[in-house]
N, CA and C atoms of all chains as a GROMACS GRO file, in nm:
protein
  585
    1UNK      N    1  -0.527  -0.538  -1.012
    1UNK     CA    2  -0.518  -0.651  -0.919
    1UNK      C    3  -0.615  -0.629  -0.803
    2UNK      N    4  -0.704  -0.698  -0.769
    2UNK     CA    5  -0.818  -0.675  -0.657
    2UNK      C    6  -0.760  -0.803  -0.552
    3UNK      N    7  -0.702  -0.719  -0.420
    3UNK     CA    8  -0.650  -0.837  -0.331
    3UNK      C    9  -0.754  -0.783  -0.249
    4UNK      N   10  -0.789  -0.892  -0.123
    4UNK     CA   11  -0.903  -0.923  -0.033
    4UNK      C   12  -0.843  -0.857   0.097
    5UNK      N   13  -0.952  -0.768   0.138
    5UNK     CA   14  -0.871  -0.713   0.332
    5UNK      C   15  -0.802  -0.748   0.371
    6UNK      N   16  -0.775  -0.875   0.429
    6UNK     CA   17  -0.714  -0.950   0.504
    6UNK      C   18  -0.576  -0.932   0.409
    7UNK      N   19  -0.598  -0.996   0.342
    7UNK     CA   20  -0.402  -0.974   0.271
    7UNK      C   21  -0.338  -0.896   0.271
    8UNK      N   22  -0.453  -0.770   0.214
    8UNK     CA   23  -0.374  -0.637   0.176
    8UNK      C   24  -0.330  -0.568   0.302
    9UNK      N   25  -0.396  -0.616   0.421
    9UNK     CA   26  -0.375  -0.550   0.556
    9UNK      C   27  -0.239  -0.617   0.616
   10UNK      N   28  -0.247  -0.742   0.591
   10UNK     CA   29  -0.096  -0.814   0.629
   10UNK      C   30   0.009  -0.787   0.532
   11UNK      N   31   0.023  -0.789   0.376
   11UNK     CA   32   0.128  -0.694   0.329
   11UNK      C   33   0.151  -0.583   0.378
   12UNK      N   34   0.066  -0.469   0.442
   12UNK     CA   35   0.065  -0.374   0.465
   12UNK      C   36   0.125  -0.369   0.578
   13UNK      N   37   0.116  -0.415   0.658
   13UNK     CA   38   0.170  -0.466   0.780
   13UNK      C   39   0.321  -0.492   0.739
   14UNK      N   40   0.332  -0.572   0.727
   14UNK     CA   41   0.474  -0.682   0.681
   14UNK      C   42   0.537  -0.562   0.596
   15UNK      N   43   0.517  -0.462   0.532
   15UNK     CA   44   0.645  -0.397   0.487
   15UNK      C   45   0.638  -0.273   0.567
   16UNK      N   46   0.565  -0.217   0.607
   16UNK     CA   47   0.574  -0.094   0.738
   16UNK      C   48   0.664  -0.149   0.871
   17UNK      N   49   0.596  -0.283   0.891
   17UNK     CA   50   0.687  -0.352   1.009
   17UNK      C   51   0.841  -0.332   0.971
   18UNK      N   52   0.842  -0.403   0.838
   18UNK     CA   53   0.981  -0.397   0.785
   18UNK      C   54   1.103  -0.236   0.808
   19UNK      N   55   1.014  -0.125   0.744
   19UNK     CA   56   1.056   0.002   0.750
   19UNK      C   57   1.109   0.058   0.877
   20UNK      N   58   0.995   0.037   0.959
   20UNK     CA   59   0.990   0.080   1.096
   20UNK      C   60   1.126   0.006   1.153
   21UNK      N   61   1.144  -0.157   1.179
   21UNK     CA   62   1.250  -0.205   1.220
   21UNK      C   63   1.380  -0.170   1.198
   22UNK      N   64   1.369  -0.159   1.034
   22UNK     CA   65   1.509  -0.136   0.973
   22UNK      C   66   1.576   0.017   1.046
   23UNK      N   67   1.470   0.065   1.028
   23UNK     CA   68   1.496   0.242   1.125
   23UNK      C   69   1.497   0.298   1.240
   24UNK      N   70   1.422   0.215   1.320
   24UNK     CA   71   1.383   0.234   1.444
   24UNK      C   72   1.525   0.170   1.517
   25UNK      N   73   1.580   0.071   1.492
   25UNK     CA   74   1.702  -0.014   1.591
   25UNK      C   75   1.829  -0.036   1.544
   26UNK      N   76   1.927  -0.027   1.605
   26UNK     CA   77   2.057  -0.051   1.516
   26UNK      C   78   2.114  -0.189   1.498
   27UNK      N   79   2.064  -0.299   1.612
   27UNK     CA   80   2.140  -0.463   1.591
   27UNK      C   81   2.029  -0.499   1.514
   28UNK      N   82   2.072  -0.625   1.452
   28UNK     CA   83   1.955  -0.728   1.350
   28UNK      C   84   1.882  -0.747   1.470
   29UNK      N   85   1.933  -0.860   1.572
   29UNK     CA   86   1.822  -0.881   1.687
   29UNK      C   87   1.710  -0.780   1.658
   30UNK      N   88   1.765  -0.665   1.712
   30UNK     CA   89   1.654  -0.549   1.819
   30UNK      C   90   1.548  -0.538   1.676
   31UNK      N   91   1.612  -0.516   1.551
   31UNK     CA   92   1.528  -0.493   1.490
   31UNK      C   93   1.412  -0.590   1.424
   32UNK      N   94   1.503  -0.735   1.448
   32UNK     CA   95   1.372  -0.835   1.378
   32UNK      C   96   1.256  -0.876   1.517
   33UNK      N   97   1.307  -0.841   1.641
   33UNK     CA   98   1.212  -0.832   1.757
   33UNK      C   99   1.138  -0.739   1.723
   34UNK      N  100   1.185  -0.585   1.695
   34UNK     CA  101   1.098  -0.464   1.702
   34UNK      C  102   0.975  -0.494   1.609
   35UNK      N  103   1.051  -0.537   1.432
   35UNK     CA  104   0.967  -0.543   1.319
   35UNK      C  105   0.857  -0.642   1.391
   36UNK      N  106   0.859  -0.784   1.455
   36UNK     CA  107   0.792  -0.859   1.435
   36UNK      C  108   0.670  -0.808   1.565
   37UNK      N  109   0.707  -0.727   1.686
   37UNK     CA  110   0.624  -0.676   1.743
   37UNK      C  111   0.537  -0.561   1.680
   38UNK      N  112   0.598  -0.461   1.571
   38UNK     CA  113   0.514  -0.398   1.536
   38UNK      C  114   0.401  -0.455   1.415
   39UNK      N  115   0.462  -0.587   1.380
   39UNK     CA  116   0.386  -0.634   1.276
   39UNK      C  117   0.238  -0.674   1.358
   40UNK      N  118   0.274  -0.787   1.495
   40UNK     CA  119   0.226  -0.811   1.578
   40UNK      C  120   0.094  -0.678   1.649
   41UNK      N  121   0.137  -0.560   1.645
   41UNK     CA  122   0.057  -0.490   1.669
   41UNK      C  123  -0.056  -0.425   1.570
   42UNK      N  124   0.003  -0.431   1.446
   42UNK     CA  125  -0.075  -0.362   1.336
   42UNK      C  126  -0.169  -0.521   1.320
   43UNK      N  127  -0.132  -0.628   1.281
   43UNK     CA  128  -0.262  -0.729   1.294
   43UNK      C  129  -0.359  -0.710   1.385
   44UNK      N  130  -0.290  -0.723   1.506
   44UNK     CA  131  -0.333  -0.732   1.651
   44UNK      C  132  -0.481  -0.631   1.682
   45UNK      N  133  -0.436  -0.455   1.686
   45UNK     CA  134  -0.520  -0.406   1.647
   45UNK      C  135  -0.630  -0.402   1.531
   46UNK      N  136  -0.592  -0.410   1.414
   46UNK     CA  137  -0.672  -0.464   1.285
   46UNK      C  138  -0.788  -0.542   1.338
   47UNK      N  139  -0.768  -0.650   1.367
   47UNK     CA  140  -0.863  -0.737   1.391
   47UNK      C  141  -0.950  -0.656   1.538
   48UNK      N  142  -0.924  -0.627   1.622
   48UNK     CA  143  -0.988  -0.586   1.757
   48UNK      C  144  -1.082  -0.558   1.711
   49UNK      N  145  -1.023  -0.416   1.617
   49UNK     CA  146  -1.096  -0.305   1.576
   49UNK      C  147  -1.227  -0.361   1.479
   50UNK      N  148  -1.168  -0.450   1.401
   50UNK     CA  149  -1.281  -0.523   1.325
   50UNK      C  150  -1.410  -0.581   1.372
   51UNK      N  151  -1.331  -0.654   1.506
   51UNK     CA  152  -1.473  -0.734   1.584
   51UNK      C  153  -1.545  -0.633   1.693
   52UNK      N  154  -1.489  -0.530   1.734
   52UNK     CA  155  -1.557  -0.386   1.778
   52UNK      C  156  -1.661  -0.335   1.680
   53UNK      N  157  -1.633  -0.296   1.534
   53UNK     CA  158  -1.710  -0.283   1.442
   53UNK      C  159  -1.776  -0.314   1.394
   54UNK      N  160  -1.803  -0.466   1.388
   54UNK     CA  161  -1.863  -0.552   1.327
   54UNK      C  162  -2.014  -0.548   1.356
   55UNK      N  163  -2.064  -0.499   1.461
   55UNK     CA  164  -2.175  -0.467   1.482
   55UNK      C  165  -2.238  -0.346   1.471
   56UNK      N  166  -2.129  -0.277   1.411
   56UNK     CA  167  -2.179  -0.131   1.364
   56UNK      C  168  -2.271  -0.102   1.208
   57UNK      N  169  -2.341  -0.110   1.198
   57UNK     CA  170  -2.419  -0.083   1.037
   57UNK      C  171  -2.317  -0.021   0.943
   58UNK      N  172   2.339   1.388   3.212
   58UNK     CA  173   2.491   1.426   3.187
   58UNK      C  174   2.586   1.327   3.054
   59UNK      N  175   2.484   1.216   3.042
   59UNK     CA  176   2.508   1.106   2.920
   59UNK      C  177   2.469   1.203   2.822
   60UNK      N  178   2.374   1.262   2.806
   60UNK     CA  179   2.324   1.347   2.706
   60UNK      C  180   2.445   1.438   2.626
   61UNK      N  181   2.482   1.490   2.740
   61UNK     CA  182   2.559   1.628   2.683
   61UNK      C  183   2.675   1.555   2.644
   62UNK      N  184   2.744   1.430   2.717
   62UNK     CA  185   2.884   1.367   2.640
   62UNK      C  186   2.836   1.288   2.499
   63UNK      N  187   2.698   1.288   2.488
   63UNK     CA  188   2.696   1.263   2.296
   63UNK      C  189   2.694   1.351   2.264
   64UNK      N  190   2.631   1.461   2.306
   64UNK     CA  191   2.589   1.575   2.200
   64UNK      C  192   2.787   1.631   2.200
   65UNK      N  193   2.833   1.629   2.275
   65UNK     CA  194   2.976   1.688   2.243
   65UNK      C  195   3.080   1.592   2.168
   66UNK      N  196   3.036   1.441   2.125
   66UNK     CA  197   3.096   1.392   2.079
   66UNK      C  198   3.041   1.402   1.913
   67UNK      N  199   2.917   1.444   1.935
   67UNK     CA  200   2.894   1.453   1.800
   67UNK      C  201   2.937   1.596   1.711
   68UNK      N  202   2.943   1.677   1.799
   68UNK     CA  203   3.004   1.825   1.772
   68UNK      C  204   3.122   1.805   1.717
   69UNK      N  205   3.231   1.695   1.834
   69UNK     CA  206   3.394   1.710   1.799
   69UNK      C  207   3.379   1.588   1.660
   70UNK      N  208   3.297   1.519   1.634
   70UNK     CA  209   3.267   1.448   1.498
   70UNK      C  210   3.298   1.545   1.344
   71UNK      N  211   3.379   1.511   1.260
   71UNK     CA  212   3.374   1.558   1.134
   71UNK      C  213   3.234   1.569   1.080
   72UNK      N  214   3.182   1.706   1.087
   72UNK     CA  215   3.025   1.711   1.029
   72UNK      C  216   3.063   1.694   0.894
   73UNK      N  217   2.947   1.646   0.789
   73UNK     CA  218   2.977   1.664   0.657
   73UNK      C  219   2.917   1.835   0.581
   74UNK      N  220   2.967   1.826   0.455
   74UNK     CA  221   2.935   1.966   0.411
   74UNK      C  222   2.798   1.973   0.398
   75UNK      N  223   2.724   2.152   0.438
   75UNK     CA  224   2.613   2.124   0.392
   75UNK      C  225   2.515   2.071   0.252
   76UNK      N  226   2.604   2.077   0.167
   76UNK     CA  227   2.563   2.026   0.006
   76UNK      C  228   2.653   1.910   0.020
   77UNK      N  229   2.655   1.846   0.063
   77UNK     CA  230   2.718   1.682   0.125
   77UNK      C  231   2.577   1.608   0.182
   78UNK      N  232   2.523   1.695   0.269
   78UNK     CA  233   2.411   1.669   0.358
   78UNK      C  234   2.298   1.723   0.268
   79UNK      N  235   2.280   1.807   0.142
   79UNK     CA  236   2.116   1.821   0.050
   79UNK      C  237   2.172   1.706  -0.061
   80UNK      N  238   2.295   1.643  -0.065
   80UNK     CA  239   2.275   1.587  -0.200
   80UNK      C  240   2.236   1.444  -0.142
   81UNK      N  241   2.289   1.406  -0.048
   81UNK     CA  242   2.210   1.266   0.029
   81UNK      C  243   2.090   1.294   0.034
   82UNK      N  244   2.030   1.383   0.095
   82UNK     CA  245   1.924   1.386   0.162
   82UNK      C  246   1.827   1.385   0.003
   83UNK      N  247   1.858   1.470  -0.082
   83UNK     CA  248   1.807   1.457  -0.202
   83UNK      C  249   1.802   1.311  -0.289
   84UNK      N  250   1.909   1.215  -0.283
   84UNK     CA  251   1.908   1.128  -0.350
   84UNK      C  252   1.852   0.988  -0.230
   85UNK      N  253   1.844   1.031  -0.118
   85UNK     CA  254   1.756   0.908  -0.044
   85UNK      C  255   1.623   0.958  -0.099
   86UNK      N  256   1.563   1.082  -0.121
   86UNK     CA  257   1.426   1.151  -0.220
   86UNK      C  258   1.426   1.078  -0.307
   87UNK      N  259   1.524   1.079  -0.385
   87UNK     CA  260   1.459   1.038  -0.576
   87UNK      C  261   1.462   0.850  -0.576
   88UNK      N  262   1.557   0.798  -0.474
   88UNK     CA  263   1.538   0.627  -0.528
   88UNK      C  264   1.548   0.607  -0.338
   89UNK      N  265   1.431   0.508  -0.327
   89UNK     CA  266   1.454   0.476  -0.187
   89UNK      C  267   1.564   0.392  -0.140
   90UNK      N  268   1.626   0.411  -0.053
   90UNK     CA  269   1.718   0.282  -0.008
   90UNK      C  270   1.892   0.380  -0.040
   91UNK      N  271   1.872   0.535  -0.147
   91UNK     CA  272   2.023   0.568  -0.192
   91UNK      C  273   2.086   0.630  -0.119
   92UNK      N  274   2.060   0.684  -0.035
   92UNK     CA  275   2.084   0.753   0.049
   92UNK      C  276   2.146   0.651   0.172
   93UNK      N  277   2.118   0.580   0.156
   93UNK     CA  278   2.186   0.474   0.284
   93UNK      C  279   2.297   0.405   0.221
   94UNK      N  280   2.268   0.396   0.077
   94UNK     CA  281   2.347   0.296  -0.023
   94UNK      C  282   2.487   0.408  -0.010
   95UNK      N  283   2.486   0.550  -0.022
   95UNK     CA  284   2.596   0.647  -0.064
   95UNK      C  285   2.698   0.639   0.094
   96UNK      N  286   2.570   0.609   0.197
   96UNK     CA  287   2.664   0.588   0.264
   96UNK      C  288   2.704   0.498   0.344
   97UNK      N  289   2.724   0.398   0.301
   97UNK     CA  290   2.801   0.280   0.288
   97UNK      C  291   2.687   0.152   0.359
   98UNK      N  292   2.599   0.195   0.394
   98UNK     CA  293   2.488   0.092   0.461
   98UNK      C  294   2.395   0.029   0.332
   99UNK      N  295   2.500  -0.090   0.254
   99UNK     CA  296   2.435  -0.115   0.188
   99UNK      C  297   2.308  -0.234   0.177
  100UNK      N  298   2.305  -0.314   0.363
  100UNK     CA  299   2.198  -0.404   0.370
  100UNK      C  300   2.050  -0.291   0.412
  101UNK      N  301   2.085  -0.240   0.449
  101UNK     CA  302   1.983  -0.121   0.519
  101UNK      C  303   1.941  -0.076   0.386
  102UNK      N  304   2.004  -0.041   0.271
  102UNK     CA  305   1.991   0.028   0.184
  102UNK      C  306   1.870  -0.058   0.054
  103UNK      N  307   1.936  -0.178   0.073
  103UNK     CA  308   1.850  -0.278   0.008
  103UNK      C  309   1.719  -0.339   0.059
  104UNK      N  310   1.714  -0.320   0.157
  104UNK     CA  311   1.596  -0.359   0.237
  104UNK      C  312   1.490  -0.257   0.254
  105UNK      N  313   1.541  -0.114   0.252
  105UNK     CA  314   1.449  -0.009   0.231
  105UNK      C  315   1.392   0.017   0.046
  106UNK      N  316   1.492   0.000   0.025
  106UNK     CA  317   1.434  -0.010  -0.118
  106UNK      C  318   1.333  -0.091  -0.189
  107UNK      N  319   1.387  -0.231  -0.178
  107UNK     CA  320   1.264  -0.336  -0.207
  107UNK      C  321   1.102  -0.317  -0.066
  108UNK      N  322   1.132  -0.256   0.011
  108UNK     CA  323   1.021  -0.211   0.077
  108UNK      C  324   0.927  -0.173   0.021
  109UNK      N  325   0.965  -0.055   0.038
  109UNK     CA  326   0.940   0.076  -0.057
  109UNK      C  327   0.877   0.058  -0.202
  110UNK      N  328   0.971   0.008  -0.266
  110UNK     CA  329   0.945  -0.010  -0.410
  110UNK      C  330   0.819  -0.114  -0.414
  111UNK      N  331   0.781  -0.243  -0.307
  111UNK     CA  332   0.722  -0.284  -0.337
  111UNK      C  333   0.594  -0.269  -0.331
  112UNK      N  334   0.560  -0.216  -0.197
  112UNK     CA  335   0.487  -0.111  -0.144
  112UNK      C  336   0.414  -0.016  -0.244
  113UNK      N  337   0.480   0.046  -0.339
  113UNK     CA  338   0.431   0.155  -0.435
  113UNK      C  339   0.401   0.083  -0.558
  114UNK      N  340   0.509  -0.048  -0.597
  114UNK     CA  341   0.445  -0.134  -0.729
  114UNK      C  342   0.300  -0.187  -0.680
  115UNK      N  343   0.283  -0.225  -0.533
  115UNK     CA  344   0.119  -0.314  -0.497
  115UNK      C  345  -0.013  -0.200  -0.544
  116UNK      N  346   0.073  -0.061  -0.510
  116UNK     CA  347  -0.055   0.040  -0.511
  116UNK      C  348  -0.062   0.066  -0.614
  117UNK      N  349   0.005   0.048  -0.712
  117UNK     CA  350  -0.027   0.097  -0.862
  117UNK      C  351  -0.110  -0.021  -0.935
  118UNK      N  352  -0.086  -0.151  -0.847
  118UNK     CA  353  -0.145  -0.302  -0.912
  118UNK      C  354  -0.272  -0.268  -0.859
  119UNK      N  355  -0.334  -0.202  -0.767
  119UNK     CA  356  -0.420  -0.211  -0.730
  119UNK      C  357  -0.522  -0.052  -0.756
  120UNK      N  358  -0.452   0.013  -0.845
  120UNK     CA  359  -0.477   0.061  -0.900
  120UNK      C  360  -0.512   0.231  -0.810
  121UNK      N  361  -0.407   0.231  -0.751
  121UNK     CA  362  -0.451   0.391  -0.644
  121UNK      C  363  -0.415   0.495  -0.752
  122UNK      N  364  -0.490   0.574  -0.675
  122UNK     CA  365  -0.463   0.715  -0.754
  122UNK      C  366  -0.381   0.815  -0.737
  123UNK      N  367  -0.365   0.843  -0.807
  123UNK     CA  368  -0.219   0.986  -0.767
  123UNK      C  369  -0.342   1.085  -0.759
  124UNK      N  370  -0.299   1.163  -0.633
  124UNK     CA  371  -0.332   1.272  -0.648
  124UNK      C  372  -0.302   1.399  -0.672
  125UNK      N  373  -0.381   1.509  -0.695
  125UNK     CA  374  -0.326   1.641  -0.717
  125UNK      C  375  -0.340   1.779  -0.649
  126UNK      N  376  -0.282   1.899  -0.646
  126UNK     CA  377  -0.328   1.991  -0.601
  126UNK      C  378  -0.407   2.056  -0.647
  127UNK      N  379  -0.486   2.016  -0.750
  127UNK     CA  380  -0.563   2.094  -0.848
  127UNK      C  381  -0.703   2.101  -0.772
  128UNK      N  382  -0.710   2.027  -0.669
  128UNK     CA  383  -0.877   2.012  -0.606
  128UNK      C  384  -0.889   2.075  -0.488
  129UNK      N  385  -1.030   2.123  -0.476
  129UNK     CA  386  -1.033   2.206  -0.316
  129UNK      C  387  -1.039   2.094  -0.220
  130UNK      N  388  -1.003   1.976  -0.250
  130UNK     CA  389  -1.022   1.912  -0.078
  130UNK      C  390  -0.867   1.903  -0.031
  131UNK      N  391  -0.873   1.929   0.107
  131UNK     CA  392  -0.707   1.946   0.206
  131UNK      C  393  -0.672   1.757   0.147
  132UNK      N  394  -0.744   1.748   0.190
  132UNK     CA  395  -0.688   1.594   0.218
  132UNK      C  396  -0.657   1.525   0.103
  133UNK      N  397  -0.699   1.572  -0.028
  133UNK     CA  398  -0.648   1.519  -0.148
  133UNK      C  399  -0.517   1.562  -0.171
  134UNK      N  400  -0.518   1.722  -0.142
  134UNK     CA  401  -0.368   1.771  -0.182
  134UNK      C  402  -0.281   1.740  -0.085
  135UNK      N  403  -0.322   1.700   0.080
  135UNK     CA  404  -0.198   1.612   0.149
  135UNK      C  405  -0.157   1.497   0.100
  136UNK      N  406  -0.235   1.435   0.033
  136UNK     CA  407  -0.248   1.274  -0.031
  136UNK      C  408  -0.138   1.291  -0.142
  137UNK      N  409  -0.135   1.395  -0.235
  137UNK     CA  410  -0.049   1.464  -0.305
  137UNK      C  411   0.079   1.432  -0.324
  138UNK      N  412   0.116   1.547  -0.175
  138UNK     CA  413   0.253   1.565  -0.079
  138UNK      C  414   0.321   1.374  -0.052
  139UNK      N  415   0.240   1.319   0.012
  139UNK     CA  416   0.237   1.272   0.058
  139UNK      C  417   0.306   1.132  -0.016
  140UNK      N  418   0.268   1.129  -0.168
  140UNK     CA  419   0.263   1.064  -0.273
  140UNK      C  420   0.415   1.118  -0.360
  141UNK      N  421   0.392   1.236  -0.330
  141UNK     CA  422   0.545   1.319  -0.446
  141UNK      C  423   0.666   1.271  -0.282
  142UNK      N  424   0.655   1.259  -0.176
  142UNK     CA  425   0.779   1.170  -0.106
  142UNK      C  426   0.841   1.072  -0.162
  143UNK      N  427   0.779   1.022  -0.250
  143UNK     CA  428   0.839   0.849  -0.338
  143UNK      C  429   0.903   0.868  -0.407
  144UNK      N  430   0.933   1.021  -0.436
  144UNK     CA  431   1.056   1.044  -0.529
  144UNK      C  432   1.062   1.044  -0.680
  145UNK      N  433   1.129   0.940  -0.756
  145UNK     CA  434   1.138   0.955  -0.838
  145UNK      C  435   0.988   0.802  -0.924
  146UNK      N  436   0.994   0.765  -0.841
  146UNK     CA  437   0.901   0.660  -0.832
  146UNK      C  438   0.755   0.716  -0.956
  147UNK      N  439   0.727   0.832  -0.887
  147UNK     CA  440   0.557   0.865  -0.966
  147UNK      C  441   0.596   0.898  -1.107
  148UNK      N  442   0.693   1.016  -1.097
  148UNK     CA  443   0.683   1.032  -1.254
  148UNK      C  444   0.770   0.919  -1.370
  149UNK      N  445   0.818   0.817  -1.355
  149UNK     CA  446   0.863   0.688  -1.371
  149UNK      C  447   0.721   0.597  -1.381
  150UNK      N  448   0.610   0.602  -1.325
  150UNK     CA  449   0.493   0.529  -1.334
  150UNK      C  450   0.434   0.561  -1.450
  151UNK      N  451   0.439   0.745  -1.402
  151UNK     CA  452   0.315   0.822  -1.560
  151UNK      C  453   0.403   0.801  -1.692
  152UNK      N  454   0.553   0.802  -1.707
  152UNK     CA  455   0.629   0.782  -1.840
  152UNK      C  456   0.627   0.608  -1.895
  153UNK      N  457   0.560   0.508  -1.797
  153UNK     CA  458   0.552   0.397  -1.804
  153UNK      C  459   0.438   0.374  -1.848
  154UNK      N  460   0.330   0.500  -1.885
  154UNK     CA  461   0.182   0.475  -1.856
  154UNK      C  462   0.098   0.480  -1.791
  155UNK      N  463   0.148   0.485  -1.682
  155UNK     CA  464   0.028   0.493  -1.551
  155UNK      C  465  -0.084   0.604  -1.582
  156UNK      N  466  -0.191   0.615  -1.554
  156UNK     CA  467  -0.298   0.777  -1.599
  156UNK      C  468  -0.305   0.758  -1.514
  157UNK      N  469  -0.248   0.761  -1.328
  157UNK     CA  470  -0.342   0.781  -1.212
  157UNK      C  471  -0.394   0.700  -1.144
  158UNK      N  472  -0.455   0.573  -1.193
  158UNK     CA  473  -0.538   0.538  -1.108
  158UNK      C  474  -0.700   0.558  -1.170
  159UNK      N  475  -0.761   0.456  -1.107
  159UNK     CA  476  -0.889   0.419  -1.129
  159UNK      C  477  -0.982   0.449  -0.997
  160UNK      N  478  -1.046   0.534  -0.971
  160UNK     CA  479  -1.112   0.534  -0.838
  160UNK      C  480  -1.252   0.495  -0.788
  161UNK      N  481  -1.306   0.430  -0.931
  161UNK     CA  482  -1.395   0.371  -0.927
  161UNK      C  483  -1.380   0.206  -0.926
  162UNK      N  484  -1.239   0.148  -0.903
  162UNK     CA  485  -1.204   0.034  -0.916
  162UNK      C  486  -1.216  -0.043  -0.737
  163UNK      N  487  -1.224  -0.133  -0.741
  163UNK     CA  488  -1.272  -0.179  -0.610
  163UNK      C  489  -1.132  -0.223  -0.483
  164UNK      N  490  -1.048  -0.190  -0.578
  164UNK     CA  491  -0.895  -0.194  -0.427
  164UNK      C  492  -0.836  -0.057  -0.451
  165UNK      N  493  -0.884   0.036  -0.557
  165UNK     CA  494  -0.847   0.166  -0.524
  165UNK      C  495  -0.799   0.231  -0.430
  166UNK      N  496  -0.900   0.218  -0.289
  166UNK     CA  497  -0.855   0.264  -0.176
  166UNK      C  498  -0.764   0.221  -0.133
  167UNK      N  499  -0.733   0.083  -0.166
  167UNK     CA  500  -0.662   0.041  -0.055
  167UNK      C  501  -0.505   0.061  -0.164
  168UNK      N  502  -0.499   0.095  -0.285
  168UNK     CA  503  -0.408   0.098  -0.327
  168UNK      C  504  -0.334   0.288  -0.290
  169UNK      N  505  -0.480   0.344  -0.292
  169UNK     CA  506  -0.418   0.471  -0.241
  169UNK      C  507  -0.349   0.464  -0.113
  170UNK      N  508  -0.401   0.397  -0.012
  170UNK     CA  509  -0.333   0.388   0.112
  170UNK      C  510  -0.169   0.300   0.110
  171UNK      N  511  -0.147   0.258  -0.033
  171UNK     CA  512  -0.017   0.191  -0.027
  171UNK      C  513   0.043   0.298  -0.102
  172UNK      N  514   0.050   0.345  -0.209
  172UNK     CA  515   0.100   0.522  -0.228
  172UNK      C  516   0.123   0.571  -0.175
  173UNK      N  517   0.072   0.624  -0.060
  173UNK     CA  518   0.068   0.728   0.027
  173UNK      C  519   0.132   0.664   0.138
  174UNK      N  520   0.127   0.558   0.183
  174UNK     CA  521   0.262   0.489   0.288
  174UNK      C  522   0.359   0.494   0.213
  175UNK      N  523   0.392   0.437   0.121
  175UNK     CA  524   0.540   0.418   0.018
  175UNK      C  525   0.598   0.562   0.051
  176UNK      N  526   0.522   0.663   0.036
  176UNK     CA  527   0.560   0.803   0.020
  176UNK      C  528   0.640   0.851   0.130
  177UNK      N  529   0.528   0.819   0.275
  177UNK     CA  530   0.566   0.838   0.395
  177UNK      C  531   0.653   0.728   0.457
  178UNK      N  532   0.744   0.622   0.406
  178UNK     CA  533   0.848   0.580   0.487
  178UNK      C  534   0.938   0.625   0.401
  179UNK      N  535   0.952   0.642   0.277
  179UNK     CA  536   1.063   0.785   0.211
  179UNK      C  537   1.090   0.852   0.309
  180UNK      N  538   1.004   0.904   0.326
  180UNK     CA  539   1.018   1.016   0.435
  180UNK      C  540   1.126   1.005   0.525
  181UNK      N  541   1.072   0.898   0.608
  181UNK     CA  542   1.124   0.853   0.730
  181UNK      C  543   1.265   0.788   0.704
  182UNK      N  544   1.277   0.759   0.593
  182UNK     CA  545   1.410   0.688   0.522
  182UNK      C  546   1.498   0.801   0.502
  183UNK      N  547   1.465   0.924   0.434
  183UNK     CA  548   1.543   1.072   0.456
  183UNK      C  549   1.585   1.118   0.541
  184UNK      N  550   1.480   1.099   0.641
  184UNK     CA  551   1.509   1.173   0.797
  184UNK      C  552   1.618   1.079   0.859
  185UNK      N  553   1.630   0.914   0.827
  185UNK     CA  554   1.763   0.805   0.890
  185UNK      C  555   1.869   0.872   0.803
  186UNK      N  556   1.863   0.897   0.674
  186UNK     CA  557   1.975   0.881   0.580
  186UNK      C  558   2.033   1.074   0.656
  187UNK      N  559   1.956   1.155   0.687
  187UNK     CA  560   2.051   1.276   0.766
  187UNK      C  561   2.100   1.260   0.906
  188UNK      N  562   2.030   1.167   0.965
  188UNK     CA  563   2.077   1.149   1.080
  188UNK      C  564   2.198   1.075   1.082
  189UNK      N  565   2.233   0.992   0.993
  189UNK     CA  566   2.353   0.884   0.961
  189UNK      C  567   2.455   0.998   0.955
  190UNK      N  568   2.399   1.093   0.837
  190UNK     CA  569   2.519   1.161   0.823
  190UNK      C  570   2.599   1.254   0.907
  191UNK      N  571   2.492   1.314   0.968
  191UNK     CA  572   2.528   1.430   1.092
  191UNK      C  573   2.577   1.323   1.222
  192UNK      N  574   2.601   1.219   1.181
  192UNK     CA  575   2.618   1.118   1.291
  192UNK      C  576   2.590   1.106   1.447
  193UNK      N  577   2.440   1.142   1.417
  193UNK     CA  578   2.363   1.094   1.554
  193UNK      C  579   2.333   0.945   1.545
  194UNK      N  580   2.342   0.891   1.422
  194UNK     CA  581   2.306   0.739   1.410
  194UNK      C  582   2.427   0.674   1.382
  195UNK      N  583   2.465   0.525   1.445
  195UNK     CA  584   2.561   0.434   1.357
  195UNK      C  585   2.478   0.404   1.215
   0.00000   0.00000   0.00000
């Protein structure tokens, strides 16, 4: 199966977020806030880092 | 001073036996999510599992490689370690067929990097499933 950056980085995202939440917090709240901020951060950075790079050879 | 009234409530807590505490800790190892399932957290238990599991089915679709200790580079044989966390997962792939992985295939990498996460929230799923039990965690 050949999936494209972008996807494989947001699955990748979306089930680490998942892991992390489920473990990191004990109410549903705290944890679908936590998951969706850490999801929020792993895109978030992803991309920075991309348009930082992007001018790198 | 909050500190020390958990740590003494967790003391006066029924600890479980230590082969109470390797056979969890062993069976959150071999299937992700069992170790939470044995003890009684069975939405936690299901949600780590289909994680997990799916996580390690994407990297095998995408064709990552298992690695081995058979090579002089560190970082292959951490990749390894790292990969044998998934438990019962790898050798269930190779009796299914799997040869490894393709590393000349063009999502390779990125399938190794889903292996090798799958592996490492095992991990982290072991380390919840002892803490549950020694009941530092609800």
């Amino acid at each position: 199966m050949v999936v494209a950056h972008f996807p494989a980085m947001l699955l990748f995202s979306f089930l680490v977020s998942v892991v992390f939440g489920v473990l990191a917090k004990n109410t549903p709240r705290e944890r679908i806030i936590y998951g969706a901020w850490v999801f929020a951060a792993f895109v978030g950075v992803a991309l920075v880092l991309g348009w930082i790079m992007y001018p790198v050879p | 001073m909050a500190n020390k009234v958990a740590q003494e409530a967790i003391s006066e807590r029924a600890q479980p036996k230590p082969g109470r505490l390797i056979w969890l800790c062993a069976a959150a190892w071999m299937v992700p999510g069992l170790g939470h399932l044995l003890l009684g957290k069975k939405w936690r238990a299901l949600i780590l599992f289909s994680a997990i599991v799916i996580m390690f089915l994407m990297g095998i679709a995408m064709q990552g490689e298992f690695f081995s200790t058979g090579t002089e580079s560190y970082l292959q044989t951490l990749g390894y370690f790292g990969e044998m966390c998934v438990g019962l997962a790898m050798p269930a792939a190779r009796f299914f067929g799997y040869a490894g992985g393709n590393p000349l295939f063009v999502s390779a990498d990125y399938g190794s990097a889903y292996l090798i996460a799958a592996g490492m929230l095992n991990a982290l799923a072991v380390l919840d499933t002892y803490d549950i039990a020694v009941g530092r965690k609800p």
